[in-house]
C-alpha positions as CSV (number, residue, x, y, z in Angstrom):
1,X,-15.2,-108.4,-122.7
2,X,-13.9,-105.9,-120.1
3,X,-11.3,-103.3,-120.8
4,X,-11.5,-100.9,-118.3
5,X,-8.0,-99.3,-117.7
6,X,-6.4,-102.5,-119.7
7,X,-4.6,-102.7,-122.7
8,X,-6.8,-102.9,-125.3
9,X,-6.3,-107.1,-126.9
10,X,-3.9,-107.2,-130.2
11,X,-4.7,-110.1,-132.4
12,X,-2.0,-109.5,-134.7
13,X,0.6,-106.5,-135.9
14,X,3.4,-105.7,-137.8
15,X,5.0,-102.9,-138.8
16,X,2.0,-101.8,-141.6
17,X,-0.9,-103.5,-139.7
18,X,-2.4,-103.4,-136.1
19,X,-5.8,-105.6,-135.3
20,X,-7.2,-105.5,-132.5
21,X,-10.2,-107.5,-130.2
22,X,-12.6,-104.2,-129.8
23,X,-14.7,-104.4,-126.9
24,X,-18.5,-103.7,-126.9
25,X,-19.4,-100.6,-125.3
26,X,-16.0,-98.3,-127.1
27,X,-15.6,-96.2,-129.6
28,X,-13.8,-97.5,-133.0
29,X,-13.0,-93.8,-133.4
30,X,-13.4,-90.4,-131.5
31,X,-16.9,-88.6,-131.6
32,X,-17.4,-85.5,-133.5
33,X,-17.5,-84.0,-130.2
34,X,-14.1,-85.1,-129.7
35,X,-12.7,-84.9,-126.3
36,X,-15.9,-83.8,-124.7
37,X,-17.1,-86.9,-125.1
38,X,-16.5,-89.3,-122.5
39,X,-17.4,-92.6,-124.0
40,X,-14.0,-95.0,-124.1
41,X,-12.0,-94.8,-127.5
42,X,-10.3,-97.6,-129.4
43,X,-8.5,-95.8,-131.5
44,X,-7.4,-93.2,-129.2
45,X,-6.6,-96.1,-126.5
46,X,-4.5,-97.9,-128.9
47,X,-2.4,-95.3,-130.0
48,X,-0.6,-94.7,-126.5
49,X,-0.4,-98.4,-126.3
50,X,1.8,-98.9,-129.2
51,X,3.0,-95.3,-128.7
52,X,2.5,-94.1,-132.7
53,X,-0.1,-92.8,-135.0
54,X,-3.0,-94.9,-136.6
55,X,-5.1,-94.8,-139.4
56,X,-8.8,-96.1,-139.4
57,X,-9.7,-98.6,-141.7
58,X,-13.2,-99.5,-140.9
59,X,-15.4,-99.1,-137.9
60,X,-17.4,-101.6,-135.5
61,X,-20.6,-99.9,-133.9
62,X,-20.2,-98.6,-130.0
63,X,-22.2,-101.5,-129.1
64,X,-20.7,-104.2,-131.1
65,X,-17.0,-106.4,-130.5
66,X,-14.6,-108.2,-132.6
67,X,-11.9,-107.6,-135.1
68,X,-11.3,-103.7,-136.0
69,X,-8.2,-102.8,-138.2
70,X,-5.9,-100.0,-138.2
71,X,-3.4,-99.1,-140.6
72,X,0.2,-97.8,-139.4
73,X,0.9,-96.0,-142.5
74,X,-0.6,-93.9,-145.0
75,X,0.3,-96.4,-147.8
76,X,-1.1,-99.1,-146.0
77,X,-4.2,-97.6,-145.2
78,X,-5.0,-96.3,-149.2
79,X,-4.2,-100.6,-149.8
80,X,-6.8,-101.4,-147.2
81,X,-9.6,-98.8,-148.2
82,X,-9.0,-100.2,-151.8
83,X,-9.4,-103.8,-150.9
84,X,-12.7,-102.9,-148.6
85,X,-14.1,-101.1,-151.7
86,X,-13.1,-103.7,-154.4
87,X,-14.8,-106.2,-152.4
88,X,-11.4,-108.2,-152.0
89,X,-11.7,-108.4,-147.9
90,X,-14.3,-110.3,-146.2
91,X,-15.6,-110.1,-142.5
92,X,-17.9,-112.7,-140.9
93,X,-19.8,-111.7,-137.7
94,X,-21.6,-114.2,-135.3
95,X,-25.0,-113.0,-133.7
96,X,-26.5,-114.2,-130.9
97,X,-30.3,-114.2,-131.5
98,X,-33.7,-114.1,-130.0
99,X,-37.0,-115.7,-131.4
100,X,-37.8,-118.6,-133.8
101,X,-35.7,-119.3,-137.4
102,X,-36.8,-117.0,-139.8
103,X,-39.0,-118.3,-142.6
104,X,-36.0,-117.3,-145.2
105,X,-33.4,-118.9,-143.3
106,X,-31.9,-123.0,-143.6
107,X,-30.0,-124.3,-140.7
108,X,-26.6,-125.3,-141.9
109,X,-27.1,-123.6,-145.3
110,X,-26.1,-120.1,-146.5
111,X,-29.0,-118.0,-148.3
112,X,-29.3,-114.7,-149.1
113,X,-30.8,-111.6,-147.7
114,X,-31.8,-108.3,-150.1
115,X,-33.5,-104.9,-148.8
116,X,-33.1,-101.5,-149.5
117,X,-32.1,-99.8,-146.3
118,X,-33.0,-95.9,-144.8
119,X,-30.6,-94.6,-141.9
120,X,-32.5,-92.4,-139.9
121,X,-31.0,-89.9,-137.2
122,X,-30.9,-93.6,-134.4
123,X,-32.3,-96.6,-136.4
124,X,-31.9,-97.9,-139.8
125,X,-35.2,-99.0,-141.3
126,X,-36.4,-100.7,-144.9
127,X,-37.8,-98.0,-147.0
128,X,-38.4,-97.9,-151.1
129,X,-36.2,-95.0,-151.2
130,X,-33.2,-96.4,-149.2
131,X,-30.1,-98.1,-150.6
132,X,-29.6,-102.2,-151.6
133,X,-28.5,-103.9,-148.4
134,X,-27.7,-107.7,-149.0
135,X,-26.4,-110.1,-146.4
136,X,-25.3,-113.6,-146.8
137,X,-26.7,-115.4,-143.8
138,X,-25.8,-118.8,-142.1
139,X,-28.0,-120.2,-139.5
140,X,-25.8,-122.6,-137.9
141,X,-27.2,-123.9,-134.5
142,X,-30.3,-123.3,-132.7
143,X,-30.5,-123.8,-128.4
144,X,-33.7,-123.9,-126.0
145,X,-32.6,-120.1,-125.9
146,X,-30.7,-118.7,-128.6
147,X,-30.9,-118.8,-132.4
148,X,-27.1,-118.5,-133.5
149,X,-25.9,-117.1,-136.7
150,X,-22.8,-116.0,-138.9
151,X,-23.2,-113.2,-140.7
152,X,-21.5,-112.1,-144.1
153,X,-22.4,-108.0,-145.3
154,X,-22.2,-107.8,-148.6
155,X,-22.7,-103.8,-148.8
156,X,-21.8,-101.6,-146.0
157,X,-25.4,-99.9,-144.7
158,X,-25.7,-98.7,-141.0
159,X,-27.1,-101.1,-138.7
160,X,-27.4,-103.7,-141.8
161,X,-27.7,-106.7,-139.8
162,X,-29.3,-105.7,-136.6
163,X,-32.3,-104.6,-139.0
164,X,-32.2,-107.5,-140.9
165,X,-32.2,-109.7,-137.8
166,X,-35.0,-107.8,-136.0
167,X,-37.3,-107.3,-138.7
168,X,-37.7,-111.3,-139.0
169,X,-38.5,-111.3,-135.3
170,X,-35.1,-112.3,-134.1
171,X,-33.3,-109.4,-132.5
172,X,-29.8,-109.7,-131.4
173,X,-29.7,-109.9,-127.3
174,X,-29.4,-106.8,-125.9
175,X,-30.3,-104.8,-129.0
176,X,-33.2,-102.8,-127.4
177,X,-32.8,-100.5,-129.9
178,X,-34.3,-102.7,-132.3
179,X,-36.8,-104.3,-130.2
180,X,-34.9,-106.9,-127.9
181,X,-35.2,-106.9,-124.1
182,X,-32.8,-105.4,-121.9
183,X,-29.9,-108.0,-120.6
184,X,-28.5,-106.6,-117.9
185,X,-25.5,-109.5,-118.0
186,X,-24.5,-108.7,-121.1
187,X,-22.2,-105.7,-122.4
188,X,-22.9,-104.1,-125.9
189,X,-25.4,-106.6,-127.9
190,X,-24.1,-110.1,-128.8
191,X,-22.8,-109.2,-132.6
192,X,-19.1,-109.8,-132.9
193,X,-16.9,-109.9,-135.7
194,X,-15.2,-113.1,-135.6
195,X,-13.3,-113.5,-138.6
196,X,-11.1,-111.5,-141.8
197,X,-10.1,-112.8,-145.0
198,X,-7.5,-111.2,-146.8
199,X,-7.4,-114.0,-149.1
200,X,-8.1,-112.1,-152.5
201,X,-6.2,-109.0,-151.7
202,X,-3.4,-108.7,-153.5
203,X,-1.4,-106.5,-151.1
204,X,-1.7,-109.0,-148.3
205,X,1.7,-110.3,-149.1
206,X,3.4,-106.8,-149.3
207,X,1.1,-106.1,-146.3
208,X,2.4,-109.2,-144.7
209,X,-0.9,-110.2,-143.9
210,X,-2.2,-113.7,-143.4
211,X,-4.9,-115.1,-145.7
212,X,-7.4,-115.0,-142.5
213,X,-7.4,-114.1,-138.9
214,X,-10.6,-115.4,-136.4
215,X,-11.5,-115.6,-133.3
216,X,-12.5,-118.4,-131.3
217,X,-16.5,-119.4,-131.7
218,X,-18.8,-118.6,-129.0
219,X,-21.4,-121.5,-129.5
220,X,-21.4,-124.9,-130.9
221,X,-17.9,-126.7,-131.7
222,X,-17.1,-128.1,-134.8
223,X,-18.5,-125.3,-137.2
224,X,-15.8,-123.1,-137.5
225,X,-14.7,-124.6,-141.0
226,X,-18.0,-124.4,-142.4
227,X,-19.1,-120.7,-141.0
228,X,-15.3,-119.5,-142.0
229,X,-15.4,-120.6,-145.5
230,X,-14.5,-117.9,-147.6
231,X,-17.4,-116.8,-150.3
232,X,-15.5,-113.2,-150.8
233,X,-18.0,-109.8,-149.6
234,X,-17.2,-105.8,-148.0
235,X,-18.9,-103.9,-145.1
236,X,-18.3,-100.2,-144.1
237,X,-15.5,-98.9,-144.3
238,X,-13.4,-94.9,-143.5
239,X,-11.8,-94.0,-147.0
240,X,-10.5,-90.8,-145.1
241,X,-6.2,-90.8,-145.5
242,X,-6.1,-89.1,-142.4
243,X,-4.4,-90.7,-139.1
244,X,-6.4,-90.5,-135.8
245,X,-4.6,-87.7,-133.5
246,X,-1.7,-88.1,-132.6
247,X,-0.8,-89.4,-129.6
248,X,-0.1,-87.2,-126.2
């Protein structure tokens, strides 16, 4: 999805929440270089859209789209960052995915994937000394090209599911970072964050949140009930109470 000098898409806001459609290829959040980087931002983008300040809830990687959350209050960003660290708000991404099934993988069944994860200064890789990284995996329709999965994090580890992916010989397309080929059709890689559930959080009422929010599949119709059935999880998350600048 192209943004260019476009609004960036809202999927849903209120007066606590904002959720946006984050293309690949952005920012979630500025750089540590700040504005000397020239990379696109969402965050920054967003803010002189709506015309206030916005607080980070969780980030998507540069190269990655899909459902990214900001908070338009202090007080609704602390009852985010709690529900992301309790566990109590779930995200489902779909990957797009090169190679043959993985040995520990079931179409049309859910099974569990558990490594310990390293984050070095580019790539993430499985190392003794790293920390657990478990993903709840769904293999839910293979093509003459493409394996396609959904994708449940369970802990929050850098580049969790493009290693796990690529180290069973199915990279996601585009990720030449972790051993795909190039695709020069394609923006970002194909990993996108299709789906929340703020089922289990018990601020989602004072939040005015709805129990989930997705976006439309990209492959194979008639799966979306199956792939968005809730089973509860987290993934990384900003605990910072600080709002992005403010905007000009």
């Amino acid at each position: 999805m192209a943004v260019a000098d476009g609004p960036i898409p809202i999927v849903f806001e209120n007066s606590q929440v904002v959720v946006v459609d984050k293309p690949a290829g952005w920012l979630s959040v500025p750089s540590h270089a700040g504005a000397a980087d020239p990379r696109p931002v969402v965050g920054t983008r967003l803010q002189r859209q709506i015309g206030g300040r916005l607080w980070p809830v969780h980030r998507l990687d540069e190269d990655v789209s899909g459902l990214l959350v900001f908070a338009r209050s202090a007080s609704a960003h602390r009852c985010l960052c709690s529900g992301f660290e309790r566990h109590l708000i779930e995200k489902t991404y779909q990957a797009r995915c090169h190679g043959s099934a993985p040995t520990d993988s079931q179409l049309g069944q859910w099974v569990r994937w558990t490594t310990t994860l390293m984050r070095g200064k580019k790539r993430a890789y499985v190392h003794p000394a790293g920390k657990p990284a478990i993903t709840d995996v769904l293999l839910f329709a293979i093509d003459a090209s493409s394996l396609h999965f959904c994708l449940r994090p369970r802990t929050g580890r850098g580049h969790q599911l493009r290693v796990e992916l690529a180290r069973r010989g199915c990279p996601i397309f585009g990720d030449t970072l972790y051993g795909a080929p190039g695709d020069n059709d394609l923006m970002g890689i194909a990993l996108r964050a299709v789906a929340l559930d703020f089922s289990q959080l018990e601020d989602a009422i004072d939040l005015h949140l709805p129990p989930r929010l997705a976006l439309p599949m990209t492959a194979v119709e008639g799966v979306a009930e199956l792939v968005l059935s809730r089973t509860g999880g987290s993934w990384h998350h900003t605990s910072e109470a600080h709002p992005l600048t403010p905007p000009e």
